[in-house]
C-alpha positions in Angstrom: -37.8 16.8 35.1 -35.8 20.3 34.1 -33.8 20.0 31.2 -30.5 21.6 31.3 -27.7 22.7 28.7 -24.1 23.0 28.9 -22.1 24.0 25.8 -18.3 23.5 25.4 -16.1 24.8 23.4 -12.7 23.3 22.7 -9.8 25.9 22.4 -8.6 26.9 18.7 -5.8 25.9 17.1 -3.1 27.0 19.0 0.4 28.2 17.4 1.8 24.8 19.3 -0.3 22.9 17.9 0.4 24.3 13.9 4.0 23.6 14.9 3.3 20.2 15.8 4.5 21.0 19.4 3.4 19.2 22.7 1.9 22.1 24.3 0.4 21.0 27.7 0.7 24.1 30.4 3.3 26.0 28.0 1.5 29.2 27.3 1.2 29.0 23.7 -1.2 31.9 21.5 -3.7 31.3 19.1 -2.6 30.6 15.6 -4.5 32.8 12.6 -6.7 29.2 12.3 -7.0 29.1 15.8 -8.5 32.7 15.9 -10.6 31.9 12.7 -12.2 28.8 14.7 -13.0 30.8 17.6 -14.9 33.1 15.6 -16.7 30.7 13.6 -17.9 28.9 17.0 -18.9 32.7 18.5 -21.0 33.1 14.9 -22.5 29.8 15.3 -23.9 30.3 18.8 -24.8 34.0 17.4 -27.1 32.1 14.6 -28.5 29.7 17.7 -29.7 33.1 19.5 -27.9 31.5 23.1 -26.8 33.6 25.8 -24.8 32.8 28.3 -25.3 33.6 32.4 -21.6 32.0 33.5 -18.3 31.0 31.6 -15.7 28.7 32.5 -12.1 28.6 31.2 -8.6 27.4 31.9 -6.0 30.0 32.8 -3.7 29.4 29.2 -4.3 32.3 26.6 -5.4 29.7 24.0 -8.6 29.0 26.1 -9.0 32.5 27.2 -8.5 34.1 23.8 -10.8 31.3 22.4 -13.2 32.5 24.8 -12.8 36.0 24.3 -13.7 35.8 20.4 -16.4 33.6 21.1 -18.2 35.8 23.7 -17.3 38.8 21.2 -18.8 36.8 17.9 -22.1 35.8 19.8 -23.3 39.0 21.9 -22.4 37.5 25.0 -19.5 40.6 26.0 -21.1 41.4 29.1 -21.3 37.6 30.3 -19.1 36.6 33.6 -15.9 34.8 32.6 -14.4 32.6 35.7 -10.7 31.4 34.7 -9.4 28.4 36.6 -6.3 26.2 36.2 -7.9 22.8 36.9 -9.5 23.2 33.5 -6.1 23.2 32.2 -5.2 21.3 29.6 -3.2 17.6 30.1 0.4 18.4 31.4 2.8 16.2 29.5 5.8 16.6 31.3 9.3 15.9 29.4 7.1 16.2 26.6 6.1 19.9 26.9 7.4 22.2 24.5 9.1 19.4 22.1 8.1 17.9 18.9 7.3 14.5 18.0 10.5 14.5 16.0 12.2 15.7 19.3 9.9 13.9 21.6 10.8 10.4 19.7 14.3 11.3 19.8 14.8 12.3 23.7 12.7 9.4 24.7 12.1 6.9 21.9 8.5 6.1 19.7 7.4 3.6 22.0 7.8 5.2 24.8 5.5 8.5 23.5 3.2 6.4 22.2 3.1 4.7 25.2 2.6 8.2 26.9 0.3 9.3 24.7 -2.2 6.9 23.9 -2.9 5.2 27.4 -5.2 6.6 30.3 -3.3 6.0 33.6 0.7 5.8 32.6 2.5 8.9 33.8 4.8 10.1 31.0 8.5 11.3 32.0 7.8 14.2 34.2 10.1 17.6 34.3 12.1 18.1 37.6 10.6 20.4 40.2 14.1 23.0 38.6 13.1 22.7 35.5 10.7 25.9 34.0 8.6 24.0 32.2 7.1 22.6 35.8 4.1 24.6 37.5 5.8 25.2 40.3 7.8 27.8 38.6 5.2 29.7 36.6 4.2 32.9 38.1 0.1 31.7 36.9 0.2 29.6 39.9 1.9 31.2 42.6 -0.9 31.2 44.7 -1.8 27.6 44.4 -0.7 25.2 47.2 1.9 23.4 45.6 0.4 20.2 47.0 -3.0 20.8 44.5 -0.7 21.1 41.4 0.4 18.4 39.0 4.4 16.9 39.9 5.8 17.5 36.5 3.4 15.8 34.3 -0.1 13.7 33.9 -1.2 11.0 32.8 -5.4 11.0 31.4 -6.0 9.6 35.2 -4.4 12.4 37.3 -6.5 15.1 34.8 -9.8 13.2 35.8 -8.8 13.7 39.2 -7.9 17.6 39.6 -11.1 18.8 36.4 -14.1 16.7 37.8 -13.9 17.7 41.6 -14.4 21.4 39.9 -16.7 20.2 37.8 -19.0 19.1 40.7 -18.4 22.4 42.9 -18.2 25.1 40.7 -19.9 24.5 37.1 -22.5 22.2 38.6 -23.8 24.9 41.0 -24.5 27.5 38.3 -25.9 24.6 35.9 -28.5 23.2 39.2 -29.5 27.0 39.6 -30.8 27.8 35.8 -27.8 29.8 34.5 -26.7 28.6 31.1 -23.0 27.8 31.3 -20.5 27.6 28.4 -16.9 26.0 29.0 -14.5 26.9 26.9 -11.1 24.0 27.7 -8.7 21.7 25.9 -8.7 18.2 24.5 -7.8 16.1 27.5 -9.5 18.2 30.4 -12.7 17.8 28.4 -12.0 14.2 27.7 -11.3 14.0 31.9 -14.7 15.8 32.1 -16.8 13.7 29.5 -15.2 10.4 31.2 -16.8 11.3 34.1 -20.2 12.8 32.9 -20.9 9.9 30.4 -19.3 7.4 32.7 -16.8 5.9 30.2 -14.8 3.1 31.3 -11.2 3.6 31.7 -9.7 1.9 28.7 -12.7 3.9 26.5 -11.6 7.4 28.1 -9.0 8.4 25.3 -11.3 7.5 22.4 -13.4 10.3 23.0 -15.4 12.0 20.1 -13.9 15.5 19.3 -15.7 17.8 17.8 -14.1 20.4 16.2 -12.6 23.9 17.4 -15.5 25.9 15.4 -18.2 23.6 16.5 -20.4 24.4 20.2 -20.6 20.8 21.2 -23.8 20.6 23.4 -24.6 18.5 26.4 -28.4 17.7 27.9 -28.8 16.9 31.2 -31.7 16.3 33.6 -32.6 16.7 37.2 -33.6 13.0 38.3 -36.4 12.7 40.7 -33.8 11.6 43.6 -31.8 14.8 43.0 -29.6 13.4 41.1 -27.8 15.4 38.2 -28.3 13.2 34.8 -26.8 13.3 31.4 -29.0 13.2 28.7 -27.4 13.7 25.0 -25.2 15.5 23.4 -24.9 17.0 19.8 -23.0 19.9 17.7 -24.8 23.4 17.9 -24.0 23.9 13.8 -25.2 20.4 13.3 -25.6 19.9 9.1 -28.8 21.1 7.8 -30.7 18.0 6.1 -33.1 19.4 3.8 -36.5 17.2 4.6 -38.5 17.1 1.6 -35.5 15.2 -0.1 -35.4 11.6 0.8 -32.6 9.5 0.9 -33.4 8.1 -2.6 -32.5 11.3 -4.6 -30.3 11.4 -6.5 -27.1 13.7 -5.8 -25.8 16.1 -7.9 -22.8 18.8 -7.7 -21.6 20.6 -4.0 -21.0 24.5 -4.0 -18.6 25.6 -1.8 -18.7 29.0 -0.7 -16.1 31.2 0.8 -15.9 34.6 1.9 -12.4 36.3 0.5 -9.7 36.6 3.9 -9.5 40.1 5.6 -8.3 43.2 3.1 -6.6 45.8 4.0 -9.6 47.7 4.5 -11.4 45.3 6.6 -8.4 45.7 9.0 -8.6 49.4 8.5 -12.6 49.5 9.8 -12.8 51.1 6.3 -16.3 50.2 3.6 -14.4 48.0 1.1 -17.6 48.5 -1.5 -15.7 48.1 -5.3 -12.7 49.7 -3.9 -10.3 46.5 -5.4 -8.0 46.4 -1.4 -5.7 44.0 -1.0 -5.4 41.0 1.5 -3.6 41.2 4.3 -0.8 38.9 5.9 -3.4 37.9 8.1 -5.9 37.6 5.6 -3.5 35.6 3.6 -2.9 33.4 6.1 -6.9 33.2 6.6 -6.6 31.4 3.1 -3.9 29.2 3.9 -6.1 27.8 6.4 -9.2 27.9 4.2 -7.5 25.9 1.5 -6.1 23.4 4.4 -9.7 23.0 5.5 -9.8 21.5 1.5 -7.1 19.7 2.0 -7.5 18.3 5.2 -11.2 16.9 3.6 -9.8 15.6 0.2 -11.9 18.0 -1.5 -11.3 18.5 -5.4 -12.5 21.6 -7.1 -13.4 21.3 -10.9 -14.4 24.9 -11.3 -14.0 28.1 -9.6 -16.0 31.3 -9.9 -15.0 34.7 -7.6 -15.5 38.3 -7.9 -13.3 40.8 -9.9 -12.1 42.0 -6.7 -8.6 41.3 -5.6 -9.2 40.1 -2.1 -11.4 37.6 -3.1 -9.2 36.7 -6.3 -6.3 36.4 -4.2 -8.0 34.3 -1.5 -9.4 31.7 -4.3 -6.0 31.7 -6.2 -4.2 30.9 -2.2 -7.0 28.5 -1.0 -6.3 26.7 -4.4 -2.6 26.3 -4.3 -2.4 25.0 -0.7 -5.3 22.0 -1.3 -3.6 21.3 -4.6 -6.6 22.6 -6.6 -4.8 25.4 -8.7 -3.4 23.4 -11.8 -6.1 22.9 -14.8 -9.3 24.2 -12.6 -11.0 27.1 -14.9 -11.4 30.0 -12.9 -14.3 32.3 -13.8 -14.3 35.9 -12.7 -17.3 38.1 -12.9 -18.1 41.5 -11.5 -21.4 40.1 -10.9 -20.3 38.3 -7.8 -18.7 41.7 -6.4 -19.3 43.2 -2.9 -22.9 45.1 -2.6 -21.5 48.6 -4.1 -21.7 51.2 -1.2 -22.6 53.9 -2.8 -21.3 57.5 -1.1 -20.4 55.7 2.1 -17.2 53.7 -0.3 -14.0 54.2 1.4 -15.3 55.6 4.6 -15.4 54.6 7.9 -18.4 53.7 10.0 -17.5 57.5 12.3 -17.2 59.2 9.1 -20.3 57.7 6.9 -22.7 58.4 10.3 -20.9 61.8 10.5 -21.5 63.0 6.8 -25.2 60.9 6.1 -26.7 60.6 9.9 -28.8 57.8 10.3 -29.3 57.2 6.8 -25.5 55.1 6.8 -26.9 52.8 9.7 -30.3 52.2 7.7 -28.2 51.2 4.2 -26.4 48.5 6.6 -29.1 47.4 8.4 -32.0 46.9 5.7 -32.4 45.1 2.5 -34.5 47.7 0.8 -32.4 51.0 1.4 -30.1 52.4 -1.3 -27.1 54.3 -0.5 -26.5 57.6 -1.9 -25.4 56.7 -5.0 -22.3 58.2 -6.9 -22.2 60.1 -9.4 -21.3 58.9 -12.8 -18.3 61.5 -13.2 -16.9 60.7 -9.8 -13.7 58.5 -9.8 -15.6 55.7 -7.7 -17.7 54.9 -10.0 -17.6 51.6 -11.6 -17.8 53.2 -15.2 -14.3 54.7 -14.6 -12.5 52.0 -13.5 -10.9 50.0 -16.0 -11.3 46.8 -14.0 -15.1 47.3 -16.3 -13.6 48.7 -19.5 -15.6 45.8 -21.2 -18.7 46.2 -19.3 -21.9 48.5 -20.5 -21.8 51.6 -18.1 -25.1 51.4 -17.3 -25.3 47.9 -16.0 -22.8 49.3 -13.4 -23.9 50.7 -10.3 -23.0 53.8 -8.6 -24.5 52.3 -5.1 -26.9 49.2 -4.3 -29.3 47.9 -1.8 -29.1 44.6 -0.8 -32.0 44.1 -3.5 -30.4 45.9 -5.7 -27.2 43.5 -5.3 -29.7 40.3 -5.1 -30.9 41.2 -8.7 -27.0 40.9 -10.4 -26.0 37.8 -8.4 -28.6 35.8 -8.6 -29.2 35.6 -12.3 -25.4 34.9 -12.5 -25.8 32.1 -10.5 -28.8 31.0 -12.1 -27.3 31.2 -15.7 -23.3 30.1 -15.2 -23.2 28.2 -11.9 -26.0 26.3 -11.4 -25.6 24.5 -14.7 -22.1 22.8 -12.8 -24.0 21.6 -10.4 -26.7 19.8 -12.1 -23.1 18.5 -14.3 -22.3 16.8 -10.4 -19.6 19.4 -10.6 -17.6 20.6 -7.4 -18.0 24.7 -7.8 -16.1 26.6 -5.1 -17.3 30.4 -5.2 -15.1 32.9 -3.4 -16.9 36.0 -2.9 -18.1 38.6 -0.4 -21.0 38.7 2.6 -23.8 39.8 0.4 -23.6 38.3 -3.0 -23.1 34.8 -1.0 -26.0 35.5 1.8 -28.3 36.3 -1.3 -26.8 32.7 -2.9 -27.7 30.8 0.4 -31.2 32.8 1.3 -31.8 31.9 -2.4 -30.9 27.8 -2.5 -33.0 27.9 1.2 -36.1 27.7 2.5 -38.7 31.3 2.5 -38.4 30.7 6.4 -34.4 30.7 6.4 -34.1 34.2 4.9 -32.0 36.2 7.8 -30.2 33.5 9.0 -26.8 32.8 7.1 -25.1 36.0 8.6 -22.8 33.7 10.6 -22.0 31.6 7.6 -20.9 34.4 5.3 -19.2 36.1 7.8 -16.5 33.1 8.3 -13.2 33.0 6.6 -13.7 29.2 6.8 -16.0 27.1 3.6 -19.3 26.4 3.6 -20.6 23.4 1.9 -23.9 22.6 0.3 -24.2 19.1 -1.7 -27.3 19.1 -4.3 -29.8 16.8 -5.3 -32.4 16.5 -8.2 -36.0 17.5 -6.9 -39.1 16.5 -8.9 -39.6 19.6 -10.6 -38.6 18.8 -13.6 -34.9 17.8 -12.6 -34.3 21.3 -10.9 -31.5 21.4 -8.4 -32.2 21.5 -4.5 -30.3 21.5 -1.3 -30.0 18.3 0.1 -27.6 19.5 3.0 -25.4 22.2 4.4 -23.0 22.1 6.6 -19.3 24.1 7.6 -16.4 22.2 6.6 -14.0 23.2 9.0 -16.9 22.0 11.7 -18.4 19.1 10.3 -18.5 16.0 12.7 -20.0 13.3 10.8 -19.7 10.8 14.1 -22.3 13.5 15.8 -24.9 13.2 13.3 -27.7 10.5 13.3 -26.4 7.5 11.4 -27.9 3.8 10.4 -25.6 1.0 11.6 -24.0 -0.7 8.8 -20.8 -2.9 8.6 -17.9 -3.6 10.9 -14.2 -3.9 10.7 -12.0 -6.5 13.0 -8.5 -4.7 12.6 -5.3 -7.1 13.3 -1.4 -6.4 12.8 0.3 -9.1 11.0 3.0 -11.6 14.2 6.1 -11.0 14.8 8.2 -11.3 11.7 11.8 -12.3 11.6 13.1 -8.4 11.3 10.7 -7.5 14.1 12.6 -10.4 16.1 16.1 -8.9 14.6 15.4 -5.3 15.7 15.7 -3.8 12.4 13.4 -1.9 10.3 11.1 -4.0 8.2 9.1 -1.8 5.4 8.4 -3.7 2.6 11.2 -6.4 3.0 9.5 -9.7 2.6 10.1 -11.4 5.9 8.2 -14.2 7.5 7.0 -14.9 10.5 8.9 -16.6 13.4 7.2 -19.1 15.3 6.2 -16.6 17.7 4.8 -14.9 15.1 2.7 -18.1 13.7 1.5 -18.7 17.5 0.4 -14.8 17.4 -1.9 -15.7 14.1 -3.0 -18.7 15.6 -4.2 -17.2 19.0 -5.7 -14.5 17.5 -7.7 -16.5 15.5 -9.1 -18.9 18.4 -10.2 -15.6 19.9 -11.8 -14.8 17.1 -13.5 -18.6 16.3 -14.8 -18.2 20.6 -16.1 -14.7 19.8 -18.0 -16.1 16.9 -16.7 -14.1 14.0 -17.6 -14.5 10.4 -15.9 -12.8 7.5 -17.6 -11.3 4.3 -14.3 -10.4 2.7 -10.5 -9.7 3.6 -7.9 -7.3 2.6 -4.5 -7.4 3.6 -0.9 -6.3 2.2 1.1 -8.3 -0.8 3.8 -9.0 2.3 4.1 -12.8 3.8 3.9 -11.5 6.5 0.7 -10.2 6.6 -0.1 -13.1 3.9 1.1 -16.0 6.9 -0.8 -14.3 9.3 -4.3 -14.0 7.5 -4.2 -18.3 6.4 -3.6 -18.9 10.3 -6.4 -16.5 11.5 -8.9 -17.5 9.1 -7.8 -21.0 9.4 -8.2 -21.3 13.4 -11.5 -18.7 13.0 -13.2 -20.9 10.6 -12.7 -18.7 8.1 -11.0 -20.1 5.6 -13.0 -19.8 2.5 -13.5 -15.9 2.5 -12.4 -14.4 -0.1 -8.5 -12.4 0.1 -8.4 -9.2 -1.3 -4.2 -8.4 -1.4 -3.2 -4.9 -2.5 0.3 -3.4 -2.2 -1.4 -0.3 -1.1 -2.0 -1.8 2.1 1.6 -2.5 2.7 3.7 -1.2 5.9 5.5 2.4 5.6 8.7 1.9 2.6 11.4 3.5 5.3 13.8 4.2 1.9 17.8 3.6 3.0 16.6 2.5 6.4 15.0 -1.0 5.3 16.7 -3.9 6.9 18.9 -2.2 9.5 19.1 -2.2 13.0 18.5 0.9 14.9 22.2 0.8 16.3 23.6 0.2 12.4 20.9 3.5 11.0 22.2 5.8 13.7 25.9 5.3 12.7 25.1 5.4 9.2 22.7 8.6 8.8 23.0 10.0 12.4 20.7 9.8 15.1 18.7 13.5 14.5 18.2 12.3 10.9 17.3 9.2 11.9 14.7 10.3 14.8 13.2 13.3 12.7 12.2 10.5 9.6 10.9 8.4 12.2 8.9 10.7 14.4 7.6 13.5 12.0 4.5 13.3 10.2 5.5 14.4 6.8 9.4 14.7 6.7 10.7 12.0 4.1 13.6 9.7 4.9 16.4 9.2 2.2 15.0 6.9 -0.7 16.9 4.3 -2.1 18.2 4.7 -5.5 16.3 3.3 -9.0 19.4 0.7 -8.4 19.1 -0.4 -5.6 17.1 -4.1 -4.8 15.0 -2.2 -2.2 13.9 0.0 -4.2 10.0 -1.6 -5.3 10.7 -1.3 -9.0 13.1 -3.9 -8.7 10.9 -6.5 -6.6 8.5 -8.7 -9.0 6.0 -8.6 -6.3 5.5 -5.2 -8.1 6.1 -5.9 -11.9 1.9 -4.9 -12.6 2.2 -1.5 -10.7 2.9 1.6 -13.2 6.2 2.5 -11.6 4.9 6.2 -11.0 2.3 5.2 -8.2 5.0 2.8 -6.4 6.6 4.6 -3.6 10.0 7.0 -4.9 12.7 4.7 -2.8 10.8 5.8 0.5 8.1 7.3 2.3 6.9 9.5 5.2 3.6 8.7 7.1 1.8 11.4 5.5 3.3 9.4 2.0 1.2 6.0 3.6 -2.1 8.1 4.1 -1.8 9.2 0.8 -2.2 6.0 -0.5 -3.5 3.8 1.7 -7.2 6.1 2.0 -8.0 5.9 -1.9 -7.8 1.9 -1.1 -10.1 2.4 1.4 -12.4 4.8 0.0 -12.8 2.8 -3.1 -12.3 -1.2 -2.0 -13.2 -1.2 1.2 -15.8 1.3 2.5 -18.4 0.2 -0.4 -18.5 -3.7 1.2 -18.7 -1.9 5.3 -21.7 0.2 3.2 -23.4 -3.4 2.2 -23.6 -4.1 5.8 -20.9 -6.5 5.5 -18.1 -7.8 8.6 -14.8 -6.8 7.1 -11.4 -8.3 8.1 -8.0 -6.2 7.9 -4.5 -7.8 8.9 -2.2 -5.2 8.3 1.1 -3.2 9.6 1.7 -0.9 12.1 2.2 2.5 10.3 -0.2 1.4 7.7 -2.6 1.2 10.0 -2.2 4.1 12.0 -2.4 6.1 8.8 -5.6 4.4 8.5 -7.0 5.2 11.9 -5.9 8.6 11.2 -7.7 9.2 8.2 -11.2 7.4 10.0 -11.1 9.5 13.5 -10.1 12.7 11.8 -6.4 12.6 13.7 -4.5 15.3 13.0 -0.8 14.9 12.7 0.0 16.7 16.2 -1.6 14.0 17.9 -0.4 11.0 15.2 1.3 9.6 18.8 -2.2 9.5 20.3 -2.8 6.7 18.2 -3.1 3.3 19.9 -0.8 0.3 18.0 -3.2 -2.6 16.5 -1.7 -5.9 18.4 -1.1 -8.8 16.8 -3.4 -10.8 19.0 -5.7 -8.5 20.4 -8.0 -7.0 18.0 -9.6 -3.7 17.7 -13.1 -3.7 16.1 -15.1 -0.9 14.8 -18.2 -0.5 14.2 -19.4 1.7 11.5 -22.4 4.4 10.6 -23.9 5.7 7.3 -25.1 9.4 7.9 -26.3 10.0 4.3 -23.3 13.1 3.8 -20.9 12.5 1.2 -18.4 12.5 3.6 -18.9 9.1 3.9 -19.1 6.8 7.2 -18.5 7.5 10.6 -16.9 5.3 13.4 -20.3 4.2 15.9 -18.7 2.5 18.2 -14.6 1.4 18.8 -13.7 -1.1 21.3 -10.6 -4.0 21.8 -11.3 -7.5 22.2 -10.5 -8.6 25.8 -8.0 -11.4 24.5 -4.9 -11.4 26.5 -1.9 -9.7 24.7 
């Protein structure tokens, strides 16, 4: 049998996408993240030495910039780029071009969600006048309008117009030996992967994303009858498991390195050397997203180190502010962890170094041995004269290094100030520059590794490495590396460990009034009751037995777990309640009806707090009985944790995934079967957090019934991370 590779690459973040716009066929750019993804993928199949003999692309200038960077960042400029619009992305019809706060308000939540999260419902298509349809997009005038999409698509109709190009033009190229990289969207890839993986209908929108920045691989094999088979499939920048560290050792601190945002210089094609440039706007975005990466990962920082330098300074003090890692962390700046010093060739270009030192200027950049010409002590580039090193001994400073040279001033820093953090079990960020962190990373690796970290310190994006105590003598070692921005814990290889049966509490009597519930105590109807009761039947047939459950503080939720594990034979499990768990406070909308909301507050206000990710309704006052100070349900909560009078979904992640990180996850970890009744947006910030949603797609999110449960299954991979979703399905119980 042959054994054939295809590599994709999904599209970087697009400016849509940051805007938390639907984009589907609207020609929306790259975003600054968007571009740095694109790169970091090109660097990663750089490091994997692949070339490429064909390329495949949509006809949108997200995937063709994508793929532009890529072939740029990976020596592949000269390969063959074919751009076709069947590997377009989803089109989403009356959806294109709006928000979800926009989206929820033209056509209600249900409806998008509907839309959104289901494989073969259409969603409101655009009329054949209206721009937004294909018909009227110069990209397409030469496609028979019969071939193009009638105003929108659901999952079903993108299987339909990707695959049949699949089979006659990618295939081809594949079957003849060439190795192919596509370079798409979400949903055309999910179209694609339904079909090469053969996933059933109702499994096709639960597809494993990898991220932007990370080659996602797929094997296949010729079969003996001619047949075309798939194989596996994995992440090109897969985490680096060091193997001479077991899964016993013990873990220590994480170093997270970054490379400061693009200077001034950098922009300029100028050698930054010690020459202290600033950042700019790009490169301060750059950090932006750097620190969101942080964010995004719930990554705290207890101590930072950087360079004197002000791009890196500046790209440590911006990363910090925007994860929320600025206030209290001791920042430690040292010229030890400056740029390799340039020598001569400082402030020139690469035309004028070559043109004044020959081939000397190429040898300096290109070898780790070869010193620049070195400046003289007198001349104003000289460390000794700036007074950025008024309190350093002039000759420690250098007037030019080679990359030895540099090795010998950073690595003793890190020895002697850093390391000791990371035995502490310390989180260290260090912002720096490409040499002082390659000579960090060639350092913490293996003798064989040396050479291969240039795509790592040439990202803008962090670069993690979590230690662990070897034998010698407590000394610390790598125990893995991976890039955050690209880390895709449900690719890696992972032991089985618990499962979680996820159920949403029955109908309650504000659910049967129409009105918005939050955390007003209402019971269930007898609909409701029957809901608890049929769903536990299912679950007593389907032979379910409960280690532990947690639910909400709310009757609701409270009625509906007794019936469940009543009718499931599980009634003497142990109940863990937790107000964290409750549904989403909706502040001065609690306990009205839509109708009575939108002529109190106005129906914009109203549909931007209910379909935005992070926009805050009005809160109830201190005063008022809704507010959950006032409830006695909540007398043992310190006040300041309790919800201000309201909360947005982002409010609900924020403290729903501390719950699970800390009460939950450890009993899935012992292996155990896990039961969670909760509420709607409760859970979906849940489900968020575990499949690594982001909030532009928070409608993508299928609803939890109330008799219909969704298990899933879970995976330890060893990261700290923690676990990874194995396997999602629903049970087959009639809704």
């Amino acid at each position: 049998m042959v054994l054939r590779k295809v590599v994709f690459v999904r599209h970087g973040e697009s400016q849509g996408n940051a805007e938390n716009v639907y984009t589907g066929w609207g020609d929306t750019p790259l975003s600054v993240r968007g571009e740095q993804e694109a790169v970091e993928a090109g660097l990663c199949i750089k490091a994997a030495g692949v070339k490429f003999d064909s390329v495949f692309t949509s006809v949108l200038s997200r995937a063709t910039k994508t793929t532009e960077y890529v072939l740029n960042n990976s020596g592949n400029d000269d390969a063959p780029v074919i751009k076709h619009w069947r590997l377009n992305a989803r089109h989403s019809g009356g959806l294109q071009g709006l928000t979800q706060a926009q989206s929820v308000a033209r056509y209600g939540e249900s409806n998008v969600t509907l839309w959104r999260s289901s494989y073969d419902i259409l969603p409101a298509c655009v009329e054949e006048s209206d721009p937004r349809h294909p018909y009227n997009d110069p990209l397409y005038a030469d496609v028979p309008r019969d071939q193009l999409p009638k105003g929108g698509e659901s999952l079903a109709h993108t299987v339909e117009r990707v695959v049949p190009y699949w089979r006659d033009h990618i295939v081809p190229k594949v079957r003849a030996g060439d190795c192919v990289l596509v370079v798409a969207h979400k949903n055309s890839f999910r179209a694609l992967w339904k079909y090469i993986e053969r996933t059933p209908d109702d499994e096709a929108l639960d597809a494993k994303m990898a991220p932007a920045s990370a080659p996602l691989v797929y094997e296949f094999e010729d079969s003996e009858d001619g047949g075309f088979l798939f194989t596996k499939k994995y992440i090109m920048n897969f985490p680096t498991v060091n193997p001479k560290l077991g899964p016993g050792t013990k873990a220590l601190g994480k170093v997270y390195v970054l490379r400061h945002a693009e200077s001034v210089n950098n922009a300029r094609g100028v050698d930054n050397g010690w020459e202290d440039t600033a950042l700019t706007l790009k490169g301060e975005k750059q950090a932006v997203e750097a620190g969101q990466c942080f964010k995004e990962k719930r990554i705290k920082i207890d101590v930072i180190f950087t360079s004197r330098l002000q791009r890196a300074v500046k790209t440590a003090e911006i990363a910090c502010m925007t994860s929320n890692n600025a206030f209290a962390v001791p920042v430690i700046k040292s010229w030890r962890l400056n740029a390799r010093h340039s020598g001569a060739l400082h402030g020139l270009t690469n035309t004028e170094a070559v043109a004044m030192f020959g081939e000397a200027a190429a040898t300096f950049r290109t070898t780790s041995g070869a010193p620049p010409a070195c400046l003289e002590r007198t001349d104003p580039r000289h460390p000794a004269n700036d007074p950025l090193y008024a309190d350093e001994a002039p000759e420690e400073l250098p007037g030019g290094e080679s990359y030895e040279l540099m090795a010998r001033r950073v690595l003793p820093f890190w020895e002697e100030t850093i390391l000791p953090h990371v035995k502490a079990g310390k989180s260290v960020l260090i912002v720096a520059h490409r040499n002082p962190l390659k000579a960090i990373l060639e350092h913490t690796g293996d003798a064989s590794e040396k050479g291969s970290f240039d795509a790592q310190v040439r990202s803008t994006l962090p670069y993690a490495l979590e230690f662990g105590e070897t034998g010698e003598g407590g000394k610390p070692g790598v125990l893995t590396r991976y890039g955050l921005a690209s880390f895709a814990p449900h690719f890696s290889v992972m032991k089985p460990v618990g499962k979680v049966v996820f159920l949403r509490h029955g109908e309650s009597l504000c659910n049967l009034n129409e009105s918005f519930t939050g955390w007003e105590d209402s019971g269930l109807t007898p609909k409701g009751e029957k809901q608890a009761v049929d769903a536990g039947r299912y679950l007593a047939k389907e032979g379910y037995k409960f280690d532990v459950v947690f639910t909400s503080v709310l009757s609701r939720a409270l009625e509906s777990v007794n019936r469940i594990c009543k009718e499931s034979g599980n009634s003497a499990v142990p109940v863990v309640k937790s107000w964290r768990l409750n549904a989403r406070m909706p502040g001065v909308l609690q306990g009205l009806t839509k109708p009575e909301a939108n002529k109190l507050y106005g129906k914009d206000k109203v549909d931007q707090w209910r379909g935005s990710y992070d926009v805050m309704p009005q809160c109830v006052s201190l005063s008022d009985p809704r507010h959950p100070i006032n409830d006695p349900l909540y007398a043992g909560v310190p006040p300041e944790q309790l919800p201000p009078g309201g909360e947005s979904l982002a409010k609900v992640v924020d403290r729903i995934v501390p719950f699970w990180r800390e009460k939950v996850q450890p009993r899935i970890q012992a292996g155990e079967t896990v039961l969670v009744v909760g509420h709607k947006n409760s859970m979906k910030a849940l489900f968020m957090y575990l499949e690594d949603t982001t909030e532009h797609n928070m409608f993508d999110v299928r609803p939890v019934s109330a008799t219909n449960p969704l298990v899933m299954e879970f995976g330890d991979s060893g990261f700290s991370t923690g676990l990874a979703i194995l396997k999602k399905y629903w049970g087959n119980f009639s809704k």
